[in-house]
N, C-alpha and C positions, 0 to 999 in steps of 0.2 A: 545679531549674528545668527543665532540657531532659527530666527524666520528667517532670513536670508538659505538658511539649509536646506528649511522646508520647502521653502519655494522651488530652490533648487531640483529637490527631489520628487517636487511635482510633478516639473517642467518635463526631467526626464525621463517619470514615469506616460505620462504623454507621449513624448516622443516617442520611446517604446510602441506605446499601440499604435500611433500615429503610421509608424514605419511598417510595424505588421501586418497593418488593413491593407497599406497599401503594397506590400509584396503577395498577399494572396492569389492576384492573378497569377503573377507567377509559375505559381503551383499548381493552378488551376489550370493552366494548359500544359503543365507536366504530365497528367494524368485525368483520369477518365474520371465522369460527372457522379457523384453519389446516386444518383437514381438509377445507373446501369451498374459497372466493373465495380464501383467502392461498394456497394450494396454487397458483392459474394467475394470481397478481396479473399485471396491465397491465405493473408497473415492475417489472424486470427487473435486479438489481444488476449493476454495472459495477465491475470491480476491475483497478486500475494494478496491472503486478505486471513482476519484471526483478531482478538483481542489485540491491547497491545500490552507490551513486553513477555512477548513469545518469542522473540526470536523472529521475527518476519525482514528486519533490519539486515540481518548479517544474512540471511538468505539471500534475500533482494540485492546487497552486494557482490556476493561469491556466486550468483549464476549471472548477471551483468558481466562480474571480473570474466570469468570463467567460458562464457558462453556469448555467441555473436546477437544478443537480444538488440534490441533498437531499444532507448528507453533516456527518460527524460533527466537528463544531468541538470548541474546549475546554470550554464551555459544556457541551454533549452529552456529551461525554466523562467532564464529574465524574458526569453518573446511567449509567452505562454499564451497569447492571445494570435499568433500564429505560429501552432506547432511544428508546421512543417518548416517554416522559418529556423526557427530555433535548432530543430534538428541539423538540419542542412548546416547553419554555421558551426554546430557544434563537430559536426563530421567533417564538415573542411579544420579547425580546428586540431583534431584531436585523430582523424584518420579513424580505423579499426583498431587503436593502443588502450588495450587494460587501463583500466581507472587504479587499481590497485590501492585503493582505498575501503578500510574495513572501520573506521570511525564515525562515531555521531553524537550529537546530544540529542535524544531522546525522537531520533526518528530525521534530526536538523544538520543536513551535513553541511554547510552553506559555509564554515570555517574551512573547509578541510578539500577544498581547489573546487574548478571551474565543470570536472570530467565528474565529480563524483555523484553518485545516485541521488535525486529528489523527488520527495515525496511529491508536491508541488503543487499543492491545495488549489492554488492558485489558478490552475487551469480549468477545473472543477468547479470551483466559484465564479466562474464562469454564467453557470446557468443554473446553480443550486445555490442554499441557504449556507451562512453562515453559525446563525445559530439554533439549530439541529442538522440531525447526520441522517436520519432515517427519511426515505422518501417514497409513499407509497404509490399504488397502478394508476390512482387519478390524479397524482400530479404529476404525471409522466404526458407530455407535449410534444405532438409531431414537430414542432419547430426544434427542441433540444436532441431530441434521436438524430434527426436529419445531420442539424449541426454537428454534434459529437460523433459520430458516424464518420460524415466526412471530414474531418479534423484529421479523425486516429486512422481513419484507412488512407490518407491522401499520402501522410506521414510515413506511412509500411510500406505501400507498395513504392514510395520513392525509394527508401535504402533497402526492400527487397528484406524485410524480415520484421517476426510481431512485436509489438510494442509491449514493457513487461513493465507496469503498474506496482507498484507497491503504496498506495494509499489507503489506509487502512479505514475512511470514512467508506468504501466498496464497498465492505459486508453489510452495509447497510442501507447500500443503495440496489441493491441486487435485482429487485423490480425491476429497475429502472435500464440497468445494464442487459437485463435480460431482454428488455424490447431494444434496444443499440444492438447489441451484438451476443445474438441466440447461442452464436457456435463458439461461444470465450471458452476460454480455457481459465480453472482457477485452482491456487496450492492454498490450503488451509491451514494455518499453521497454530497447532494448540501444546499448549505446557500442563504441567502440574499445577493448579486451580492453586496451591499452596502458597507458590514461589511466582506465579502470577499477582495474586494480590498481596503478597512480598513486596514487590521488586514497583509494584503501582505505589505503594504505599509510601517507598523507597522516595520513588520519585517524585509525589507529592509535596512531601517534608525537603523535599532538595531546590526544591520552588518557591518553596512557600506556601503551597495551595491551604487555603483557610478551611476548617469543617463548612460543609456546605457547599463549596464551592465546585463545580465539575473540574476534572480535568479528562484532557484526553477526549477519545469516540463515546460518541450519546447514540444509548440506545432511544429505543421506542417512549418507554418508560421511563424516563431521567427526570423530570422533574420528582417523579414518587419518590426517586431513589436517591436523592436530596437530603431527605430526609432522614436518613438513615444512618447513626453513628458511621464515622468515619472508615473503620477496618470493614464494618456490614459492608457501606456505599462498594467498596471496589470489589471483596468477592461478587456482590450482585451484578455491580460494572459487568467481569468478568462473563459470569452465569447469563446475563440477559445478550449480551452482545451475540454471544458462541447460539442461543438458541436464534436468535434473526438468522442467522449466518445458516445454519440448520435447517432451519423451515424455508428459508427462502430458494439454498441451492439446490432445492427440490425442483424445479423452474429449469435445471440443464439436465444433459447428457448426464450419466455417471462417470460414463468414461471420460467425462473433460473435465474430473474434480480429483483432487489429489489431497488426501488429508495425512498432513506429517507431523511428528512429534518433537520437540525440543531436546529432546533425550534422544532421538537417531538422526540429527542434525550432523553429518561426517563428510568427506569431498565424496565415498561412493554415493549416496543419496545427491549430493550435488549434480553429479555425470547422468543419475537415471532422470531426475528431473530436466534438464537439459537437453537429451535422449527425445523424452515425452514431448516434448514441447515444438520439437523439432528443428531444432536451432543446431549447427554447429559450433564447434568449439572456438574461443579467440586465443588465438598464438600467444603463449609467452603472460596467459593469463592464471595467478595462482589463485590459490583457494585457501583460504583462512583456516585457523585449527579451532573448531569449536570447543565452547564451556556446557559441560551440563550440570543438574543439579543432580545434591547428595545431600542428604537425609542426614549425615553425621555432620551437614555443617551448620545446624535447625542446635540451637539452642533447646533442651527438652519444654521449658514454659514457654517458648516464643514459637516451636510443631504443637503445642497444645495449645497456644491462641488462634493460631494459623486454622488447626481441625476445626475448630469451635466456631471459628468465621464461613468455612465451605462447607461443614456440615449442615446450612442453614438452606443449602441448594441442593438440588437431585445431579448433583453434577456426573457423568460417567464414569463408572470402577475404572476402566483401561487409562483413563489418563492420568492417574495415580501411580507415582515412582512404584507399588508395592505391588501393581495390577500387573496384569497383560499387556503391556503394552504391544498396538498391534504396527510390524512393519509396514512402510510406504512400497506402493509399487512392486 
């Protein structure tokens, strides 16, 4: 019975691509060749990108809910091997209507209906590694720019607005992104280094994850950082990921990077960001009420194991509950 499953879910995933190669044309006389019009499209992808458990989840939801982005649901997600597909049914589907979904496990909304936001590795895996997340200027292929290029612009200029990414293996492909699409726009999204490797630690132990074992976006460094007692591994997590993300979004505009904090995560930062982005609003879409973090709810030996872990990092005063935190936009 369960190979009868497998097979099953072979077959389909087959068909799946089967059916996507072959609506590509499609689309391809929808809209104009990547080497002319997709080369300088209007819509400009937009990609949430930050350690993870900052907060990048329930943004990625409340400016999708909130805001007319184009972006890849679960729907989208099963044709992932032609986006523009996916899209297209999901918008026949689902029309311009609010997703109105604020849930997930750990980034995985795939319980929680057809409309709602995904991350969707799967599309990405495409043309990258599965096991690492970092990808530097010489493994970057005029073959993957072209493709992913024309994939993400074929897709925007059909529904006429940018495609908004929340995959958070991005910040670590940023090279890479940087030769695809020069003019991206990106929201940075960073927390208190404390309650970060909290809330990773949290979610390790809710797993399962074994000492040693990764979870979640690899830096550069992952395998050194293996090594490294368990509560060390994820402040470092933390600390190495936000530095890639740093050095690398030196490669844009300024003005097309937006660095926000988990602590001013509110629906006005929602509306400026959305604003920025250039997106209008979707009818009858609400906005989630955010959680931030509080200092009196740190047990005093559990904020003094917490210091004792990110004091091992140069990590920045301002992103500290105690600091300056500096306003978005």
């Amino acid at each position: 019975m369960r190979n009868d499953l497998l097979s099953l879910t072979r077959i389909r995933r087959l068909l799946v691509i089967w059916v996507s190669m072959c609506m590509k044309w499609v689309f391809k006389l929808r809209t104009v060749s990547s080497n002319t019009g997709l080369h300088t499209c209007s819509y400009q992808p937009v990609f949430i990108i930050g350690a993870p458990r900052t907060g990048s989840t329930i943004i990625y939801q409340a400016l999708t809910n909130a805001y007319r982005f184009a972006y890849i649901d679960n729907v989208a997600c099963t044709w992932c091997h032609n986006l523009s597909l996916g899209l297209w049914l999901s918008n026949k589907k689902y029309g311009d209507k609010p997703h109105n979904n604020f849930k997930a496990e750990h980034g995985d909304t795939r319980k929680f209906g057809g409309h709602a936001p995904s991350e969707c590795g799967q599309f990405w895996y495409r043309w990258l590694p599965k096991h690492r997340h970092f990808i530097d200027h010489n493994e970057v292929t005029s073959k993957m720019v072209k493709e992913i290029r024309e994939e993400v612009f074929r897709a925007s200029s059909y529904l006429k607005r940018p495609l908004l990414f929340k995959n958070l293996n991005a910040g670590q492909r940023l090279r890479l992104i940087h030769e695809v699409f020069p003019k991206a726009k990106f929201i940075f999204v960073r927390r208190d280094p404390r309650f970060v490797t909290r809330s990773i630690l949290k979610a390790r132990r809710k797993i399962g994850t074994q000492d040693g074992q990764w979870w979640s976006v690899m830096p550069p460094n992952v395998e050194e950082l293996r090594m490294l007692p368990e509560g060390e591994m994820c402040a470092a997590q933390v600390y190495f990921l936000e530095q890639q993300i740093e050095k690398d979004l030196t490669l844009f505009p300024k003005e097309n990077i937006q660095e926000v904090h988990y602590q001013n995560l509110d629906e006005n930062l929602v509306n400026l960001l959305g604003e920025w982005c250039g997106v209008t609003a979707r009818g009858k879409g609400e906005i989630p009420k955010f959680q931030h973090d509080d200092l009196r709810s740190l047990k005093p030996s559990e904020l003094e194991e917490l210091n004792s872990l990110v004091e091992k990092y140069p990590f920045k005063k301002e992103l500290f509950l105690e600091g300056n935190i500096p306003k978005a936009l």
